[in-house]
C-alpha positions as CSV (number, residue, x, y, z in Angstrom):
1,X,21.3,0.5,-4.6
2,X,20.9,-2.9,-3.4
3,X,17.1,-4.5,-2.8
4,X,15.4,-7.2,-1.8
5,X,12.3,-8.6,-4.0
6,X,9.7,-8.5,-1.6
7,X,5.7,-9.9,-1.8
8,X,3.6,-7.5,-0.4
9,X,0.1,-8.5,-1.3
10,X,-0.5,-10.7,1.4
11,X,-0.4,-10.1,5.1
12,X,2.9,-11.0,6.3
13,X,3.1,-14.0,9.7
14,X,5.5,-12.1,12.7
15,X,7.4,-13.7,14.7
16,X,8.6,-11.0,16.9
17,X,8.4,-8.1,17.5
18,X,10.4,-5.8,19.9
19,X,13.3,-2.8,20.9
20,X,16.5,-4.5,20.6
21,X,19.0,-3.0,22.6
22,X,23.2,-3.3,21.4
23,X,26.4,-2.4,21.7
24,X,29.0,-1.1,23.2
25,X,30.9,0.3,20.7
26,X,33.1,-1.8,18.9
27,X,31.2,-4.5,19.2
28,X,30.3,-6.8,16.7
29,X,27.2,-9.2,15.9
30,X,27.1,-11.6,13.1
31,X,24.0,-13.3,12.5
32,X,21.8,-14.5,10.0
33,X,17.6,-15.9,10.0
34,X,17.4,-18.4,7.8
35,X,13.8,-18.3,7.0
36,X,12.7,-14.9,8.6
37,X,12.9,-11.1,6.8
38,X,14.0,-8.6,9.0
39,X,12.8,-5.1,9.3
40,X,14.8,-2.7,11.7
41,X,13.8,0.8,11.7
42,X,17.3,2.6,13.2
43,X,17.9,5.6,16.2
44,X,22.3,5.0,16.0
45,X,25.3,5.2,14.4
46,X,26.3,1.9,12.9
47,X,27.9,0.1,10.1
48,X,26.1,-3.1,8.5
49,X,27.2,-5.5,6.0
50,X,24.5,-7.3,4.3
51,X,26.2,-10.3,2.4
52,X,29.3,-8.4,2.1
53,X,27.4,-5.3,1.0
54,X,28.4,-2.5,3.4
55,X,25.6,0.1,4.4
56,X,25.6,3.3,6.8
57,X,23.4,2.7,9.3
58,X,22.0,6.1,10.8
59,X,19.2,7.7,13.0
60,X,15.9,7.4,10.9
61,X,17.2,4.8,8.4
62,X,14.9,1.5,7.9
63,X,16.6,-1.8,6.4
64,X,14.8,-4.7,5.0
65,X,16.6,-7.7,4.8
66,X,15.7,-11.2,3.1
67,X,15.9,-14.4,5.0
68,X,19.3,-16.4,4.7
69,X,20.9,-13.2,4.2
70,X,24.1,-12.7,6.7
71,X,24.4,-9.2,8.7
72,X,27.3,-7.9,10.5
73,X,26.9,-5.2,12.8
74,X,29.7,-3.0,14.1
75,X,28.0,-0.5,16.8
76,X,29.6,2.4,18.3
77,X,27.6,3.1,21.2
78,X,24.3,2.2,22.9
79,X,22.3,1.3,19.3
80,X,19.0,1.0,20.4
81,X,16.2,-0.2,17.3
82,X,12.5,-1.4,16.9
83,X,12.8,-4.7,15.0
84,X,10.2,-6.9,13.6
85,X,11.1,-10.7,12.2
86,X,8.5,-12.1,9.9
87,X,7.3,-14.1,7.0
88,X,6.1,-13.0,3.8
89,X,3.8,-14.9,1.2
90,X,4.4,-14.9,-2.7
91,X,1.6,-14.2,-4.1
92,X,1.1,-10.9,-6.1
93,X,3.8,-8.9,-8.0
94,X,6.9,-8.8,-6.4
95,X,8.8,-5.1,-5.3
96,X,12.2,-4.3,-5.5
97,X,12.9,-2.7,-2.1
98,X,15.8,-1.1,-1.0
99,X,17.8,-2.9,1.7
100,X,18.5,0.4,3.4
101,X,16.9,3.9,2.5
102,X,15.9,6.9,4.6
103,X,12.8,7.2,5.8
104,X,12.8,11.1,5.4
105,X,9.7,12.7,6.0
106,X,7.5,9.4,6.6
107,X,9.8,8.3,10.0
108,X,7.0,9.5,12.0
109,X,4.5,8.1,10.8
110,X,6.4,4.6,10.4
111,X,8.3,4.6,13.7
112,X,3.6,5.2,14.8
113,X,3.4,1.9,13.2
114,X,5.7,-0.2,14.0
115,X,5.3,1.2,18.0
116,X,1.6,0.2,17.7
117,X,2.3,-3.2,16.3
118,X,4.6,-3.5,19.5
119,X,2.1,-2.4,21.5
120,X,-0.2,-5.1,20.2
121,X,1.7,-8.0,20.3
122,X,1.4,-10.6,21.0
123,X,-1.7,-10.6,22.8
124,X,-3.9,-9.1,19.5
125,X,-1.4,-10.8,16.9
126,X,-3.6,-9.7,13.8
127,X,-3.9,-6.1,15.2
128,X,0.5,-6.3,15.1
129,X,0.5,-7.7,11.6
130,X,-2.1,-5.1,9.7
131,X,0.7,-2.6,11.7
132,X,3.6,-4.1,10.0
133,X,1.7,-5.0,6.8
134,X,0.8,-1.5,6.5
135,X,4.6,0.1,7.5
136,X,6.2,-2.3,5.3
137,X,4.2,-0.9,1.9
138,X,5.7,2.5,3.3
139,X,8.7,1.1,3.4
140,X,8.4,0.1,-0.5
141,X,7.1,3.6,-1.3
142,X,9.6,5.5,0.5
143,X,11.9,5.4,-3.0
144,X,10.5,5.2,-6.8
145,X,10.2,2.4,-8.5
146,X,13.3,2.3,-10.9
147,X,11.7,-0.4,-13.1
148,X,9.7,0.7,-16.1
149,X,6.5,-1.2,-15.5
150,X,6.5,0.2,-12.0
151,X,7.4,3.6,-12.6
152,X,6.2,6.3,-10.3
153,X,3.0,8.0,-11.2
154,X,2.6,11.6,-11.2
155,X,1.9,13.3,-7.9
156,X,-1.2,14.7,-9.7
157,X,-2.7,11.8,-11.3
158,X,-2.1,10.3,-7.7
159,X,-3.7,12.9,-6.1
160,X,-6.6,13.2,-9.1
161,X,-6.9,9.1,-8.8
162,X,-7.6,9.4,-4.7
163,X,-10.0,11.9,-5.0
164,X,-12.0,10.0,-7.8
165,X,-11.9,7.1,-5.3
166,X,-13.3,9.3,-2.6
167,X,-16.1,11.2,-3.9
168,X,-17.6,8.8,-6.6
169,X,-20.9,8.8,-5.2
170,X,-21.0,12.8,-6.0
171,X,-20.7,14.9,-9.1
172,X,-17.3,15.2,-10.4
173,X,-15.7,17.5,-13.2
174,X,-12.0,17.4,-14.7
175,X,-11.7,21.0,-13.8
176,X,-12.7,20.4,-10.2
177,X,-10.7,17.5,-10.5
178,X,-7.6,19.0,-12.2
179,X,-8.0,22.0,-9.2
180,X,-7.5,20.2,-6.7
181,X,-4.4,17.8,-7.9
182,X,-2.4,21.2,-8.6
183,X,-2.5,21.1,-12.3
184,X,-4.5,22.9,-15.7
185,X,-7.3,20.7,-17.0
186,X,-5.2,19.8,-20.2
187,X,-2.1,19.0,-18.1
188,X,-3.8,16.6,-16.2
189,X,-5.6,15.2,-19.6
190,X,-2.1,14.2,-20.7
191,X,-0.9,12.6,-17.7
192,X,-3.7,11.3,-17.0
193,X,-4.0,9.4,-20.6
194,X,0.0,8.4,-20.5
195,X,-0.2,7.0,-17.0
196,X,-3.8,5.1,-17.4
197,X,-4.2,5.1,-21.3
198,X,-7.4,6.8,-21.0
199,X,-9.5,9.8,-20.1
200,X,-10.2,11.1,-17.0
201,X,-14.4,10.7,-18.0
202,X,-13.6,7.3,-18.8
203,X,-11.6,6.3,-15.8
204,X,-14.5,7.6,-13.6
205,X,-17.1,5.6,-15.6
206,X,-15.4,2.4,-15.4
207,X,-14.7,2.7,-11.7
208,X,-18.6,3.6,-11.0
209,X,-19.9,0.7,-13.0
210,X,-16.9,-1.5,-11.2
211,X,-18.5,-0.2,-7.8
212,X,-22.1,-0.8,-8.6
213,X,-21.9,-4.4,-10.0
214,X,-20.2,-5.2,-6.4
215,X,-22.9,-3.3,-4.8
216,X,-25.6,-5.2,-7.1
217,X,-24.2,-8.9,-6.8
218,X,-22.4,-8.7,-3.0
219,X,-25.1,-6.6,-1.3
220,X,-28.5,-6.4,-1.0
221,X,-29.1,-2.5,-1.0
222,X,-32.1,-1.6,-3.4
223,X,-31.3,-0.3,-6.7
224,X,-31.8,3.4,-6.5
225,X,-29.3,3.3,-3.1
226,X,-26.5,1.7,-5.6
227,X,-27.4,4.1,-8.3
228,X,-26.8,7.0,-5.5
229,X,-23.5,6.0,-3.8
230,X,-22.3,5.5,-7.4
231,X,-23.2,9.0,-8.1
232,X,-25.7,8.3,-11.0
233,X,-29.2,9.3,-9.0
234,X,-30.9,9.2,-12.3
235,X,-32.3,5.6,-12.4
236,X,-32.9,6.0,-16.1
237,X,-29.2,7.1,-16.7
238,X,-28.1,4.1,-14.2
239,X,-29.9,1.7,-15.9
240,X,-28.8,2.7,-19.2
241,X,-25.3,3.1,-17.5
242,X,-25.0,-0.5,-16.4
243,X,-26.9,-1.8,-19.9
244,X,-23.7,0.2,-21.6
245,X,-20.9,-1.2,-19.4
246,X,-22.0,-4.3,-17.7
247,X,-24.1,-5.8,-20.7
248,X,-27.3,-6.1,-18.5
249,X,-29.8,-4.2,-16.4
250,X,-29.5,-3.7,-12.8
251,X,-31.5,-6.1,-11.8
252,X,-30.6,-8.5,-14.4
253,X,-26.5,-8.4,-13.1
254,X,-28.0,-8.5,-10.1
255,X,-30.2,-11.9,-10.9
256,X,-27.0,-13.6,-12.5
257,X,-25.3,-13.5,-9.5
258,X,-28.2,-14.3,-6.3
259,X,-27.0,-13.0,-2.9
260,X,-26.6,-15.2,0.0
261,X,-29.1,-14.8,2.2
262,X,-26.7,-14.5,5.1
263,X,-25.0,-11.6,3.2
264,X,-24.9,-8.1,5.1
265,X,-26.0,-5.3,3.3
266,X,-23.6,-2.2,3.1
């Protein structure tokens, strides 16, 4: 499978984005944009060569292709597609996407996306690009990562991680926890420890004391509100909490790192 190594952790700049109409059959197109990507999500029959790679184009099939890259498109009909042309930044970890994949299951959602980022532009730009930001880390998810630092997790230390994320202001248990991802409590110990390297307690302690030094230093909610979204209502346990993790009271992180006072509380 061929891929293009894509940065995805900035916003990508659009330059278009529209319904491109081709054809008749037979016909071909040979183009290239030199410094633009191209993302085409497909509803025809077609064949495409990317650099002299050939690839099937059919109904529901997305392609991502890297600027400079040549395409040649032989149509066979009306081939009517939703196409966005746009820039992408490099910073963050680079993906290996595929160049063409299925969307499978997720064309709904994706062909929502990129029909509300047509929608918006260009009259609310941004609005377009969170659109396409958003459907193009779909399109990066759509097939597991094939390289080992980026393997796939397990669907239930995914599901296990999202919940944590959701509900860490209130009580949580690894047997709720394990429950509700689908697995046994000491099934979802093991992956949980091989995918993080370590325990499902500990992964919910660090993320609470990651949450309540932003609450302490960014906002200016009082301290029993950050103990309570944090889900640590006890101010005696928060406090000893924060003293354990962070290295300093509450109010001591919160003194090493004064507020603006133009800063909104949350």
């Amino acid at each position: 499978m061929h891929t293009a190594l894509a940065h995805l952790d900035e916003p990508p700049a659009l330059a278009a984005v529209g319904i491109g109409v081709h054809g008749p059959a037979g016909h071909v197109d040979v183009f290239s944009l030199p410094d633009l990507w191209q993302l085409h999500l497909y509803d025809y029959e077609a064949d495409l060569t990317v650099n002299g790679t050939g690839y099937a184009i059919r109904p529901g099939r997305v392609s991502l292709v890297p600027p400079g890259a040549e395409v040649r498109y032989r149509y066979r009909g009306r081939s009517p597609h939703l196409y966005v042309h746009l820039r992408l930044g490099s910073g963050g970890t680079p993906r290996n996407v595929p160049m063409v994949q299925d969307a499978g299951p997720d064309l709904a959602l994706l062909t929502a996306q990129l029909q509300q980022a047509l929608a918006a532009w260009p009259n609310t730009p941004s609005r377009a690009a969170a659109e396409v930001w958003a459907a193009l880390w779909r399109v990066a998810q759509l097939a597991p990562p094939r390289e080992r630092n980026t393997r796939a997790v397990h669907p239930a230390v995914a599901a296990a991680v999202a919940l944590i994320e959701a509900r860490l202001g209130q009580p949580l248990t690894v047997p709720d926890i394990a429950a509700a991802s689908g697995v046994s409590h000491n099934h979802l110990t093991r992956l949980f420890r091989a995918a993080t390297g370590e325990t499902v307690v500990g992964y919910i302690r660090a993320r609470r004391m990651e949450r309540a030094r932003h609450f302490l230093q960014a906002t200016t909610l009082s301290v029993p509100a950050v103990a309570a979204s944090v889900g640590i209502p006890d101010l005696q346990a928060f406090n000893k909490a924060c003293r354990r993790a962070l290295g300093a009271s509450p109010r001591g992180i919160r003194a090493a790192q004064p507020i603006s006072p133009h800063s909104p509380a949350q």
